[in-house]
C-alpha positions in Angstrom: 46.3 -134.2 -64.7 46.5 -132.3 -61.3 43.9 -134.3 -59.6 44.7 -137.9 -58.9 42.1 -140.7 -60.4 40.1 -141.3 -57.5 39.5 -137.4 -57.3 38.3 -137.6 -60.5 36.3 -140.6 -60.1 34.4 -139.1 -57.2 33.4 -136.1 -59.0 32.8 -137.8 -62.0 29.5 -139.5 -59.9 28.3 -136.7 -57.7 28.0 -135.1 -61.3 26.3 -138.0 -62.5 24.5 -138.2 -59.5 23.0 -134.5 -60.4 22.3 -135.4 -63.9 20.7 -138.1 -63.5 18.0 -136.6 -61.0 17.2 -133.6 -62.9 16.7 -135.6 -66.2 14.3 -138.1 -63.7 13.2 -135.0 -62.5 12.0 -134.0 -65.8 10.1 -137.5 -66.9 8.4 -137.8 -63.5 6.6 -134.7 -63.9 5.5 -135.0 -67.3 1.9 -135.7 -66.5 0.7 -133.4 -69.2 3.0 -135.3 -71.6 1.7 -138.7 -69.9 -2.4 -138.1 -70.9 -1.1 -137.1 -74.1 0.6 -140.4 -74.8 -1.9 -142.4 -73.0 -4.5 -141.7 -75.6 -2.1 -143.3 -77.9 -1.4 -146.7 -76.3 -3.2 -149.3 -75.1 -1.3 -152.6 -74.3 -3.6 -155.2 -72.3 -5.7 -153.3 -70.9 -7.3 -156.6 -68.6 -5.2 -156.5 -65.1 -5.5 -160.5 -65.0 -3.1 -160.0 -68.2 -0.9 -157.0 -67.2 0.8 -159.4 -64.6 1.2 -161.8 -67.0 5.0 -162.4 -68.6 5.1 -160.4 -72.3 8.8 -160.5 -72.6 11.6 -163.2 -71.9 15.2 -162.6 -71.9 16.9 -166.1 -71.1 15.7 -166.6 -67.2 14.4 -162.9 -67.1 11.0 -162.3 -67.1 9.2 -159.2 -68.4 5.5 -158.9 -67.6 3.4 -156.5 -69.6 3.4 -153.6 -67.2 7.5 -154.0 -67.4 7.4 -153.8 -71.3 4.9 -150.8 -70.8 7.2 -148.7 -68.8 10.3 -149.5 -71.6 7.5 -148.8 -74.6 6.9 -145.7 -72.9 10.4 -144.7 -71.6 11.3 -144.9 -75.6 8.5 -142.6 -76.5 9.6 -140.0 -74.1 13.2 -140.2 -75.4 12.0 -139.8 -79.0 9.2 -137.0 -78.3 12.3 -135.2 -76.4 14.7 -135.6 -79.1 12.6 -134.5 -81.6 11.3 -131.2 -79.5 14.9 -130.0 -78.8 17.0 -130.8 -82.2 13.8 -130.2 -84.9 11.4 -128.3 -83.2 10.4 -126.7 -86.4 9.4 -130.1 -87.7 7.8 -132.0 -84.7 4.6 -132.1 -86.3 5.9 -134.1 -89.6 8.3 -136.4 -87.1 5.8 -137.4 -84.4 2.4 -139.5 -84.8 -1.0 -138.0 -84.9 -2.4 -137.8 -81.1 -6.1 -138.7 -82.3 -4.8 -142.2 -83.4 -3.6 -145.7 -81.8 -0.2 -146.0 -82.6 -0.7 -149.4 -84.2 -3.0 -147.7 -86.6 -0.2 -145.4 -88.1 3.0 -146.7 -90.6 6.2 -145.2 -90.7 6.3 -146.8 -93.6 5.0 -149.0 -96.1 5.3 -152.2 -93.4 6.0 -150.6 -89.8 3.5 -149.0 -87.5 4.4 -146.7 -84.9 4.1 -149.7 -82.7 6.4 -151.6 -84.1 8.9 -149.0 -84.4 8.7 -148.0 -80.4 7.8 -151.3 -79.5 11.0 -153.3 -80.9 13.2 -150.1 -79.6 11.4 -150.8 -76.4 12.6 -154.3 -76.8 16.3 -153.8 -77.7 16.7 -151.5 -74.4 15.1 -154.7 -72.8 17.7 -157.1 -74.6 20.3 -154.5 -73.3 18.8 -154.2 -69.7 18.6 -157.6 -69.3 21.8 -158.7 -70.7 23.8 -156.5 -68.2 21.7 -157.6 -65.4 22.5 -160.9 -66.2 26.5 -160.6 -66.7 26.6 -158.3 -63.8 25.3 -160.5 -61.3 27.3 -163.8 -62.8 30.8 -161.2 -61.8 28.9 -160.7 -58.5 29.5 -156.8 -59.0 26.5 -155.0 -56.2 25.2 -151.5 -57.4 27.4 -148.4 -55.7 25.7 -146.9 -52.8 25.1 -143.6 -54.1 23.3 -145.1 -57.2 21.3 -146.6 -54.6 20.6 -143.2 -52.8 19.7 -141.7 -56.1 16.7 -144.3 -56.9 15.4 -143.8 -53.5 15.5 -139.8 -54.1 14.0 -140.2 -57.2 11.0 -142.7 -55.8 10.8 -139.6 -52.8 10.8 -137.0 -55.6 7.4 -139.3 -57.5 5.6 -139.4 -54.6 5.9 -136.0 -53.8 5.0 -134.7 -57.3 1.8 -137.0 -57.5 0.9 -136.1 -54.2 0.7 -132.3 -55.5 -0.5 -133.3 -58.7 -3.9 -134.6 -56.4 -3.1 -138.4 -57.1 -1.8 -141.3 -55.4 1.8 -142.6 -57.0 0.0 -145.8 -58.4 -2.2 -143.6 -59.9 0.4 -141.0 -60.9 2.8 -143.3 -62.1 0.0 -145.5 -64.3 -0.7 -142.1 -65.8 3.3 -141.8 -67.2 4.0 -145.7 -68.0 0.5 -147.4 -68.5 -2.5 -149.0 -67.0 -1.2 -151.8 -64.0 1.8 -150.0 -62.5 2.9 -149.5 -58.9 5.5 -147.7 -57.0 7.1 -151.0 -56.1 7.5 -152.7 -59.8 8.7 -149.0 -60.9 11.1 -148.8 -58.3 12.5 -152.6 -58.9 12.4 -151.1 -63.4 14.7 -148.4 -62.1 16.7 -150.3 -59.9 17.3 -153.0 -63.0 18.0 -150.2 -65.4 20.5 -148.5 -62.9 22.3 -151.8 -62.5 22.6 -152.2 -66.1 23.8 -148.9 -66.9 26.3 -148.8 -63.9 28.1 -152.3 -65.1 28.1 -151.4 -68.1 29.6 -148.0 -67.5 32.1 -150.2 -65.0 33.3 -152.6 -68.1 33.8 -150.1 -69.9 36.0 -148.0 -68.1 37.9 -150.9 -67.5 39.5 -151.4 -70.4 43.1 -150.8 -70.7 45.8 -150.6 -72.6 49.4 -150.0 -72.7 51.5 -147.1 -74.9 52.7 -149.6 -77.6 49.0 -150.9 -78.0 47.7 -147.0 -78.5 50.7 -146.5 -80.6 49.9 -149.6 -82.9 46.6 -148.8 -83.0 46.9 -144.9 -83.9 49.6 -146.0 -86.5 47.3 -148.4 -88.4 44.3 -146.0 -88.2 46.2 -142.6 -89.1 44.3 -141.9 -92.4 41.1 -141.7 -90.7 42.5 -139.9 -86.8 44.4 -137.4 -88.6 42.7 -133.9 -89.0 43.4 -132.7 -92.7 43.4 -128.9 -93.1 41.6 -127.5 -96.1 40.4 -124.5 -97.7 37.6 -124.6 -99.9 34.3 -123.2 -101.6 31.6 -124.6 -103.4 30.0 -124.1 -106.7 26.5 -125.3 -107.7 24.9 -125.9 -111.1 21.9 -123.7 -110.5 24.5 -120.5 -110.9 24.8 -121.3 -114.9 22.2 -121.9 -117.2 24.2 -125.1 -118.7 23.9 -126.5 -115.0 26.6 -128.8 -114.4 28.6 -128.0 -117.6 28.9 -124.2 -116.5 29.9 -124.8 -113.2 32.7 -127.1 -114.3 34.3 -124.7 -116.4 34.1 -122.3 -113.6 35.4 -124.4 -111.0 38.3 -125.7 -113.6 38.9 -121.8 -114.6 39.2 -121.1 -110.6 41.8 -124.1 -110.1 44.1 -122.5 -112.6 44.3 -119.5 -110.7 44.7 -120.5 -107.2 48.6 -120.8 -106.2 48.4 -119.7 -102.6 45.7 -119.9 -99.8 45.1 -116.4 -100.5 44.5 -117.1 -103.8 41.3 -119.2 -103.0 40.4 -116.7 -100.5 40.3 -114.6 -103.5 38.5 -117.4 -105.9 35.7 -117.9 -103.7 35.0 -114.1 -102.2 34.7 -113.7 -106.8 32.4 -116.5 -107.0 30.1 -115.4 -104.1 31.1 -112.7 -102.1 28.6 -112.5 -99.4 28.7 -116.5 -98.6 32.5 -116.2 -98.5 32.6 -112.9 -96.9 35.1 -113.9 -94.0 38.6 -115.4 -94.6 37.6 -118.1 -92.5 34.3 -119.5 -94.2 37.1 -121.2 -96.7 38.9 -122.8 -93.8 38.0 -126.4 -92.6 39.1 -129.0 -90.5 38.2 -132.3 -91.3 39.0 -135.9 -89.6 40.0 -138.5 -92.2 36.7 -140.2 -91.4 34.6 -137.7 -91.8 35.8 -136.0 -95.2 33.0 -136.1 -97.9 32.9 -139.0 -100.5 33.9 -136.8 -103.7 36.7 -135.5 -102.6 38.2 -137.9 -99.6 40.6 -140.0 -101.4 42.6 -137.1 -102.9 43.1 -135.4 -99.7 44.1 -139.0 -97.9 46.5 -139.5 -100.5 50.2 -140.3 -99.0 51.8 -137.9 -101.2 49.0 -134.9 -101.0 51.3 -131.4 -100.6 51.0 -127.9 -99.4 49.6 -126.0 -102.2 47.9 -129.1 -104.2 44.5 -127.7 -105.7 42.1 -130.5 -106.8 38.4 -129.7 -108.2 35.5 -132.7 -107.6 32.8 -133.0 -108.6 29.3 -133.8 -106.6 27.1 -135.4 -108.0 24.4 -135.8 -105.9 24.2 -132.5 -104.6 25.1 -131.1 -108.6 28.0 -129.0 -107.8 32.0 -129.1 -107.6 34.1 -128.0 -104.5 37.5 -126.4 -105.1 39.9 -127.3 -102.7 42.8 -125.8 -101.7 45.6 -128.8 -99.5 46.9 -126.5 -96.2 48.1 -129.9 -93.9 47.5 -132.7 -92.0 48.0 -132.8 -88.3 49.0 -135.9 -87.1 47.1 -135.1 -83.0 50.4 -135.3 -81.0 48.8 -132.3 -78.9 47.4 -132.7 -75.3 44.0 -133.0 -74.8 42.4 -130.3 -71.8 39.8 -130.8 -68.9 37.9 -127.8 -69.2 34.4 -127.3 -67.4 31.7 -125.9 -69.8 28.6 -124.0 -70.2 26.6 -123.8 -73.3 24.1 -121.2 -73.3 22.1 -120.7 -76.3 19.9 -117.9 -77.3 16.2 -118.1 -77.7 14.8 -119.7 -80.9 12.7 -116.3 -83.1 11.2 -117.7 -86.0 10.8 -115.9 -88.9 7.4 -116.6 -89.9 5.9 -115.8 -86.6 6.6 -111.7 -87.1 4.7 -109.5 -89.5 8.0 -107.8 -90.9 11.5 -108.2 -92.0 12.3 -105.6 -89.5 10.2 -106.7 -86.4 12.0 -110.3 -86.8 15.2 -109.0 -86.9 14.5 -106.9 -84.3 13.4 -109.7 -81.8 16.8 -111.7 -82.7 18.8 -108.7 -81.9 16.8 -108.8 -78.4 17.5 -112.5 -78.2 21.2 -112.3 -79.1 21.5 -109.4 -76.4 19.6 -111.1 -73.5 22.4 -114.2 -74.3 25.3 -112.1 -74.1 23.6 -110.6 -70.7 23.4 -113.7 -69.4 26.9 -114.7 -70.4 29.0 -112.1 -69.0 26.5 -112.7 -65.7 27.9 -116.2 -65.4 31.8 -115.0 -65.9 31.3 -112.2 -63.8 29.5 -114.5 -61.0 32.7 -116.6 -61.3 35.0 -113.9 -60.8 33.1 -112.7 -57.7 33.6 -116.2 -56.2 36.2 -116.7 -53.2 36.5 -120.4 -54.2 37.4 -121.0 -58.2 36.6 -125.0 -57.7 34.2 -127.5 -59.4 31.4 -127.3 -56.9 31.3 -123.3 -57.2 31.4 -124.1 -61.1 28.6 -126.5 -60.8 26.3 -124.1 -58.9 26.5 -121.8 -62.2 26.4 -124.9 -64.5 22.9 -125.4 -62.8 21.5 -122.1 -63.3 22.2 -121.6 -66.7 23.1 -125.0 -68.9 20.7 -126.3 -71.5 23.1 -128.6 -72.7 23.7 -132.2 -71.2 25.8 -133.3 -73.1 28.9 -133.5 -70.7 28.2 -134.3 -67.2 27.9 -131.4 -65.4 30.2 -129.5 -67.4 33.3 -131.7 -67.1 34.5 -132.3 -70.8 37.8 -134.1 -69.9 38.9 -134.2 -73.9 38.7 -130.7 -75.0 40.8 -130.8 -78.5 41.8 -128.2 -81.0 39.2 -127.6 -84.3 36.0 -128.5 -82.5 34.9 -125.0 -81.5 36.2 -121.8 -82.2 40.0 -120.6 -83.0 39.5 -117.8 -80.1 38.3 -120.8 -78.0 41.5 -123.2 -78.7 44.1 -120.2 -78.6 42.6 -119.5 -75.0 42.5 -123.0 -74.1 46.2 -123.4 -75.4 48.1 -120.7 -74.0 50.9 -121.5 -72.0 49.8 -118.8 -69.2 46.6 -120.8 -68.8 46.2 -121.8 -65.4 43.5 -123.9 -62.9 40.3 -122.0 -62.6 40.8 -119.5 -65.0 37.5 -118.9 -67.1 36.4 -117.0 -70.2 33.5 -116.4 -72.1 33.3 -117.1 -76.5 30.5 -116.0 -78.9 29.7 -118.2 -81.8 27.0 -118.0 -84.5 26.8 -114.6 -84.7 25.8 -114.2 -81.0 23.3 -117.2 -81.0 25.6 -119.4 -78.7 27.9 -118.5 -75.6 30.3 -120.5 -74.1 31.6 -120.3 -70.7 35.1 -121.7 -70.1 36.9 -122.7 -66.7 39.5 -124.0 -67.3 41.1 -127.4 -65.4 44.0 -128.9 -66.6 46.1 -130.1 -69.6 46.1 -134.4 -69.6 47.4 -136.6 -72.2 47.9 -136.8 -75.7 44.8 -136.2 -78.4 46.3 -139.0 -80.5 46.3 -141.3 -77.1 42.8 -140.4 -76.3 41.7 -141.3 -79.9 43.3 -144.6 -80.1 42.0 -145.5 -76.4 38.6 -144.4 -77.5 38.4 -147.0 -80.8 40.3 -149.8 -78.7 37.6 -149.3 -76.0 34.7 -149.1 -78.8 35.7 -152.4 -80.2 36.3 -154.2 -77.2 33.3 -153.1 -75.9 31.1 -153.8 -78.9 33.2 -157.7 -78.6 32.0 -158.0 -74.8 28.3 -156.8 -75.8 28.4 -159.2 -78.4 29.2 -161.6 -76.0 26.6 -160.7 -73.0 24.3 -161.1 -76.0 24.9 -164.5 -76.8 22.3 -167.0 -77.1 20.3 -164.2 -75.7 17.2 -162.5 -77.6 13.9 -160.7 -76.4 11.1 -162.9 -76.9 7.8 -161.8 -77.0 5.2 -164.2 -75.6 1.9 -165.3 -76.4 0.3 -162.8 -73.9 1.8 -159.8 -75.7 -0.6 -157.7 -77.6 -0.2 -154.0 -78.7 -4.1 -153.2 -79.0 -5.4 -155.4 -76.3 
């Protein structure tokens, strides 16, 4: 890559830096969020027992205003998640607000207690056990994760004092009755810790070329990318159900020869679903092909041209598959720097007409494409094509996290769009060049900058599992002997 290691390694944490203060940012503030939990919760309420221990993890103690700020820090994640990827169906996913949580199953044996409060207690377990191993390698927490926390605690006391309350009182009203700046501080300095040696192990891991070679070789039926084209017919198209649609399916397989031929199979079968060429086309790790039909296309001997009908049965249907290739990764991966903008969400049933909803998402889609070519032609405008003029835009308009600050350092062919990978891939494609791609029919935008071509995608991959077992071994380890144990003092209801 053009930048050396240490380049990248500084970036990598004034990104980290950023994301980490905007997604504090975001929790500290939530006071609205905070009473609305609060009513939800209450965890030894007496203050003669909030100091007392409610969690032990070997010679780590936990008191009960700890495992409040972890119970609620859990919440917060899940109420997020479930906001941004189903908002449609928050109110089915979350727990009624006008009840305890210990007064509501998940299911037949697990309140909504139990469920946040033993996640709350494996981020302990986790917190805990990194502390611990951590400070046994004497490794000291990096000074700008240090500068962060200390930001952070500014940022609190600054938002409660607008808010009208002290940050006792602020804070008590995010994480639960008994808290103070100084034990919220020391919670945030653990986690930090925790996260940081764990992110340290991790990237320590490595390995030589004969070690990802071995690896990649042994593990090539699942790394491999399989190339298909194929289309799917279900038994609710024929009155005989599943009888119908395996007549059909085995009728199609007789006429397919070419991939145009089940271009033209499926556009018969439903033309509007398999309107584009491309709706056939797919691109499928070994690990990730679907049960009925995975063993046939991981077959040794599978050809160019082999048709192959399966049937699903828990889904009623059969796919008909066309074999295109396999591709065997020996590409480079790319360092790209990436904006995901997405379009604003127009539900259907909020509009009186068919019309007047399509309307709004052609407004939508518009304003998205507005802001898009904004962004690119900001870019192009710049004097400087670098990663800190990138990450001024990469505030303004992200909505994705995902990738710190933008920096996706194992952009790979098949994950996003053909236009995006044939841009990506070009051979003219140089440092600071940028672009901007549609998908979804206009309800997604990406903006591209590109960085730099790196290693091989079949190097990453292998690095990636090697790295995922050994770290999962060295977890295991940490864990050891180890468990969070709940004391006598610890009582969800008080």
């Amino acid at each position: 890559m053009s930048q050396s290691k240490e380049q990248r390694a500084q970036k990598k944490a004034l990104e980290e830096k950023k994301r980490r203060q905007t997604r504090v940012a975001v929790i500290v503030t939530a006071v609205v969020i905070a009473v609305f939990v609060a009513a939800l919760l209450t965890i030894n309420s007496k203050a003669f027992r909030r100091s007392a221990t409610a969690v032990t993890v070997g010679d780590t103690k936990f008191s009960v205003v700890d495992f409040n700020y972890f119970f609620y820090m859990e919440y917060y994640d899940y109420l997020s998640r479930v906001y941004s990827e189903y908002p449609g169906y928050a109110d089915s996913m979350l727990p009624d607000t006008s009840q305890p949580l210990d007064a509501q199953y998940v299911s037949a044996d697990e309140t909504w207690a139990d469920r946040i409060g033993n996640a709350a207690l494996d981020t302990i377990l986790d917190t805990a056990a990194a502390w611990q191993a951590g400070h046994a390698a004497g490794y000291e927490l990096s000074q700008d994760k240090l500068d962060e926390i200390d930001e952070t605690y500014a940022a609190a006391e600054a938002q409660a004092s607008m808010n009208g309350y002290s940050l006792d009182a602020f804070l008590s009203r995010n994480y639960g009755k008994g808290i103070s700046g100084k034990t919220w501080k020391n919670l945030l300095l653990m986690k930090a810790y925790a996260d940081e040696y764990r992110e340290k192990v991790k990237n320590d891991f490595s390995y030589s070329q004969d070690e990802l070679d071995r690896y990649y070789a042994e593990h090539a039926t699942d790394l491999d990318v399989y190339c298909l084209r194929s289309f799917y017919i279900s038994d609710s198209a024929y009155e005989n159900g599943m009888e119908g649609a395996k007549a059909a399916a085995d009728s199609y397989k007789e006429s397919i020869r070419t991939e145009q031929d089940l271009i033209d199979a499926a556009r018969d079968f439903d033309a509007d679903t398999y309107e584009d060429d491309a709706s056939t086309l797919h691109y499928y790790a070994g690990n990730a092909l679907a049960g009925p039909y995975r063993d046939w296309v991981k077959d040794e001997g599978r050809q160019t041209g082999d048709v192959y009908v399966a049937e699903n049965e828990s889904h009623g249907g059969y796919y008909v598959l066309y074999y295109v290739e396999r591709i065997r990764n020996e590409y480079p991966c790319a360092s790209v720097y990436m904006i995901s903008m997405f379009a604003d969400e127009i539900i259907a049933d909020n509009y009186d007409t068919t019309e007047a909803y399509e309307s709004a998402l052609a407004v939508a889609r518009s304003d998205l494409k507005d802001e898009a070519e904004e962004v690119l032609a900001e870019w192009n405008k710049a004097k400087e094509k670098t990663a800190d003029t990138f990450k001024v835009l990469y505030d303004d308009h992200t909505e994705n996290y995902y990738y710190e600050n933008g920096l996706y350092e194992s952009y790979h062919r098949h994950e996003y769009t053909d236009d995006m990978d044939a841009w990506v891939y070009d051979e003219a494609r140089k440092q600071g060049d940028a672009a901007i791609f549609s998908e979804s029919d206009g309800d997604s935008y990406y903006f591209l900058m590109f960085d730099s071509m790196g290693g091989r995608y079949r190097d990453y991959l292998a690095r990636d599992g090697l790295s995922s077992s050994d770290y999962l071994s060295w977890d295991a380890s940490i864990k050891e002997g180890l468990s969070a144990q709940k004391t006598v003092w610890f009582s969800q209801t008080g």
